[in-house]
N, C-alpha and C positions, 0 to 999 in steps of 0.2 A: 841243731836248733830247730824248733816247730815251726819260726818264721819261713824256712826253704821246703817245708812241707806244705804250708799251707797258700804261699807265694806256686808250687806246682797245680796243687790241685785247681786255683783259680785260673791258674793259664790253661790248663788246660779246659776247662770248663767255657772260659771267655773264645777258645779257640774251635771248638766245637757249634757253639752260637753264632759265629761268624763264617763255617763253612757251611750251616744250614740259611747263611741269609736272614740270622736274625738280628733285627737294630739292637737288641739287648745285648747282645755282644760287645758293644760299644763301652756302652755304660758298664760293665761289667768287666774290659779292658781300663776305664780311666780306676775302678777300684781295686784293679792289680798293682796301676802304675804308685797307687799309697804304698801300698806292701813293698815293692820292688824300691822306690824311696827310701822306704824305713827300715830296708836292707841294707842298699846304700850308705846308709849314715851308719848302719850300727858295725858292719863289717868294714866300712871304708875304703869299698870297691868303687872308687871314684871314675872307675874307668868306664865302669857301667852310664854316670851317670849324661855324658851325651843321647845315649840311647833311650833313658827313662825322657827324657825334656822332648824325642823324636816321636814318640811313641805321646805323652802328652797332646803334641800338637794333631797328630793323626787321629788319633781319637776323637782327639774335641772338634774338629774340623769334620770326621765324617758322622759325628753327629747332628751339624749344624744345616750339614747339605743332603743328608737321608731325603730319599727320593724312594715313592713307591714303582719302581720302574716296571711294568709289568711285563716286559721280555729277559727280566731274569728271576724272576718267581719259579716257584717249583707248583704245580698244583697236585700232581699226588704222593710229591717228595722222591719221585722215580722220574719221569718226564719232563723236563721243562718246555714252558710254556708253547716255545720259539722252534720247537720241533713237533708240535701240535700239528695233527692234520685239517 
């Protein structure tokens, strides 16, 4: 099915975005969680769906509270911030 290829390549793309610290990662996370829903239904892997509704609230919630915190920024994507001399 194209839906389990295209449900990977957004995880991992959302997963990517989030180990670099970016908020798009988020957004980009709640547009997987469609796809993984509309897995859900069409496979009727109901077992999964705890985990889509978990993943939902995590999302929308660390979108809601996105904080520019500047002691976990990267500035030259090698260094973080907090280890600056």
């Amino acid at each position: 099915m194209i839906l389990d290829l295209v449900i990977s390549i957004v995880t991992i793309i959302q997963m990517y975005l989030l180990s670099r610290k970016a908020k798009s990662g988020l957004y980009v996370g709640i547009f997987s969680q469609f796809l993984w829903f509309a897995f859900i239904i069409t496979t009727g892997s109901w077992g999964l769906l705890p985990l889509n509704i978990a993943l939902w609230y995590i999302f929308v919630t660390g979108i809601l509270r996105w904080k520019d915190d500047k002691t976990l920024l990267f500035e030259d994507e090698r260094t973080p911030l907090i280890f600056r001399n």
